[in-house]
C-alpha positions in Angstrom: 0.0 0.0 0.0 2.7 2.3 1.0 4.3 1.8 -2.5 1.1 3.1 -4.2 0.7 5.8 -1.9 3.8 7.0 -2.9 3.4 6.2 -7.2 0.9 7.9 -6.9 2.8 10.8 -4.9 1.7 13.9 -7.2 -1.8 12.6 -8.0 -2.7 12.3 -4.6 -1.1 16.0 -4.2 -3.3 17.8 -6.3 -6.3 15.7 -5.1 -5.4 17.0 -2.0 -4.7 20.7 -2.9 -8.3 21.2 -4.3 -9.6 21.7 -0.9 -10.5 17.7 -0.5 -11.1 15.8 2.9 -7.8 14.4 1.9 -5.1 16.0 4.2 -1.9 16.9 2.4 1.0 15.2 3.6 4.3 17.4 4.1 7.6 16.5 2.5 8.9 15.3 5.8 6.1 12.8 6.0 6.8 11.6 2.2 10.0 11.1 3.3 9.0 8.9 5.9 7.0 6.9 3.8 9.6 6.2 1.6 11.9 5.4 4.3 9.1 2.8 5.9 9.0 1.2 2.5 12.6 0.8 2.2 12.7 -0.9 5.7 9.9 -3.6 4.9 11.1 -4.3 1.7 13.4 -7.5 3.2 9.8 -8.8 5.0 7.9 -8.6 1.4 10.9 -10.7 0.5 10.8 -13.0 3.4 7.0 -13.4 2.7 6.9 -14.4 -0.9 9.7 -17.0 -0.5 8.2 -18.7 2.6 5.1 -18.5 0.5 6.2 -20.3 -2.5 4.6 -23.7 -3.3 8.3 -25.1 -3.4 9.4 -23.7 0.2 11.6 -26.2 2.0 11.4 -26.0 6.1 15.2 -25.9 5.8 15.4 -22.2 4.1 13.1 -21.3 7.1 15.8 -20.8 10.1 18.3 -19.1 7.5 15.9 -16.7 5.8 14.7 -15.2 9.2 18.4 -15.2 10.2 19.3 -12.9 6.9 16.4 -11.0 8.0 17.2 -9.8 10.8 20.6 -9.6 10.1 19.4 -6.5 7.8 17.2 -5.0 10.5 20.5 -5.1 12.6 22.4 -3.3 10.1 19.6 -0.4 9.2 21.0 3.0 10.6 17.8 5.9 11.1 18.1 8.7 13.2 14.2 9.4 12.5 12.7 8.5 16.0 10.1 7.2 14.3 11.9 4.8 12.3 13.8 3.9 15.1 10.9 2.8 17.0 9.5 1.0 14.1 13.2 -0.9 14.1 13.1 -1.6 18.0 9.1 -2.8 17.7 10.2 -4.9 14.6 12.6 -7.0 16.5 10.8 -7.4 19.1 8.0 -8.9 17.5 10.6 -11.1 15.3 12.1 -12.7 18.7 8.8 -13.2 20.4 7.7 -15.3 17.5 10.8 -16.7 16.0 13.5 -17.1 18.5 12.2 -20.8 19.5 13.0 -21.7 15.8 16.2 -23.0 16.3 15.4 -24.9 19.7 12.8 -26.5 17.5 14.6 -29.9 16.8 12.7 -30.4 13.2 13.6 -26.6 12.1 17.0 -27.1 13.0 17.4 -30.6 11.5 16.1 -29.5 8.4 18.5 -27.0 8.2 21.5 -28.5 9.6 21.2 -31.7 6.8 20.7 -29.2 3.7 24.1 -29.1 1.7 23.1 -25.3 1.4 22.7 -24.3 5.1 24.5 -26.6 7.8 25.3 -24.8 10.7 26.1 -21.6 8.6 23.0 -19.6 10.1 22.5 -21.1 13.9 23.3 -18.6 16.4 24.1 -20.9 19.6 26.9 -23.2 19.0 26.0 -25.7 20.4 22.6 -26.4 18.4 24.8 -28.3 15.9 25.6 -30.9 18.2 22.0 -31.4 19.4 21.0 -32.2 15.9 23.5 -34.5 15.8 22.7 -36.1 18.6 19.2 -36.3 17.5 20.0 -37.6 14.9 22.0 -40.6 15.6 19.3 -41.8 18.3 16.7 -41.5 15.2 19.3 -44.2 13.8 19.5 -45.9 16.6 23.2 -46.1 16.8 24.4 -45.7 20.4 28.3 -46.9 19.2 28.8 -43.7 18.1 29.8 -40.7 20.5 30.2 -37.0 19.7 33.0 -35.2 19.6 33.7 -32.6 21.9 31.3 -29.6 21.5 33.0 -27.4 19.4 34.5 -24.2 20.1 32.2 -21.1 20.0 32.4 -19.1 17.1 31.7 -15.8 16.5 27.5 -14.3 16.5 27.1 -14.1 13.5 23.7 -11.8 14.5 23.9 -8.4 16.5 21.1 -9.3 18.5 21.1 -5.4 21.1 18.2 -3.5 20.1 19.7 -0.4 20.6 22.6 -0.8 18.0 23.3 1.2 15.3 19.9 2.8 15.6 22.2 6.3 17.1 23.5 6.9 14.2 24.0 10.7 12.9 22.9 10.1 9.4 19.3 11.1 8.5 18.5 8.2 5.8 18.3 4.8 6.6 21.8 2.8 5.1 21.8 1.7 1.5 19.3 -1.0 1.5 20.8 -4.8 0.8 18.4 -7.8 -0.2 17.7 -10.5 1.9 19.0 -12.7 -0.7 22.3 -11.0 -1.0 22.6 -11.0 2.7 21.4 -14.5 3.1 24.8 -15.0 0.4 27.0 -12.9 2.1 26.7 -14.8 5.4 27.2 -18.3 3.4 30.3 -17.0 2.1 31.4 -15.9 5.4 30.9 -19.5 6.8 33.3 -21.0 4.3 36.4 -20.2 6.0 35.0 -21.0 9.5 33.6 -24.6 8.3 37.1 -25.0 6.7 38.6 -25.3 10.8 36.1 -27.5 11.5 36.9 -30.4 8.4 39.5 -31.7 11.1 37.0 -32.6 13.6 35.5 -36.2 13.0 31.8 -35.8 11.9 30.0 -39.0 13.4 27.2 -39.0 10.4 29.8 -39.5 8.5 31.4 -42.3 10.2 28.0 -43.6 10.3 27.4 -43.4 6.5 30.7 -45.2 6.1 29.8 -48.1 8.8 26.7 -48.9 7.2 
């Protein structure tokens, strides 16, 4: 709606100017509107591709990662925007955070060649899939290694960061997609440490 609103920017304008219920809207608040609309843009993405007939329930975890990986990095020194940032991730932890204790969300994920453990925030969820998974197998022989070492958040998760920031438009906007690649990429070097450690899937795989 907001895109409309502001397509329709100058016809709504001199609607407005000919003495109309319509209020007219200043240049600050058209400003704001196209600030709003750059800020949802990433959760019309999210939406459509969660929507898709061909969604898998392993994209689900990572997508909402990316997400609010760009809400994290969205600088606004409009107190209004800022509040709309601060209510949006508070809303996105109430009803996402559980996602990743949920063992089928995170198993999904975790067993996708795409994903893995690229996009879990707590270190030691990869080894509770695992677990879970070898006692869906039904092997006991094989034990886990130790838990491994903590990396780095790969989420800013302080509602108050970056949102004090002295420039007056929000930062130049980044897709979900190309944030959602950016963090893969980042993984690469980080899963390279780990190739040492014995993966007991694998030595699973191999035994049977």
């Amino acid at each position: 709606m907001l895109e409309r609103i502001l397509k329709n920017k100058d016809s709504l304008c001199l609607y407005a100017s000919t003495g109309n219920k319509i209020s007219q809207l200043t240049s600050e608040e058209w400003i704001l509107v196209e600030k709003l609309i750059t800020l949802l843009q990433p959760f019309e993405e999210i939406t459509r591709e969660l929507s898709a007939a061909n969604v898998s329930i392993s994209s689900v975890i990572p997508l909402l990662t990316s997400l609010e990986k760009v809400i994290d990095e969205y600088n606004a020194s409009d107190e209004c925007i800022r509040n709309t940032i601060l209510v949006l991730k508070q809303e996105m932890r109430h009803r996402f955070s559980h996602l990743e204790k949920d063992i089928l969300f995170a198993t999904a994920t975790f067993i996708d060649p795409r994903y893995k453990t690229k996009f879990f925030k707590n270190p030691s969820t990869k080894d509770q899939v695992m677990k879970n998974i070898l006692d869906l197998l039904g092997d006991e022989d094989l034990s886990l290694p130790s838990c491994s070492k903590p990396k780095r958040p790969k989420i800013r998760n302080q509602d108050n960061e970056n949102l004090s920031s002295s420039t007056s438009l929000l930062e130049k906007s980044v897709t979900l997609k190309e944030t959602m690649k950016m963090m893969m990429d980042s993984s690469e070097s980080e899963e390279e440490l780990d190739n040492d450690i014995p993966n007991p899937l694998e030595v699973l795989i191999k035994k049977y």
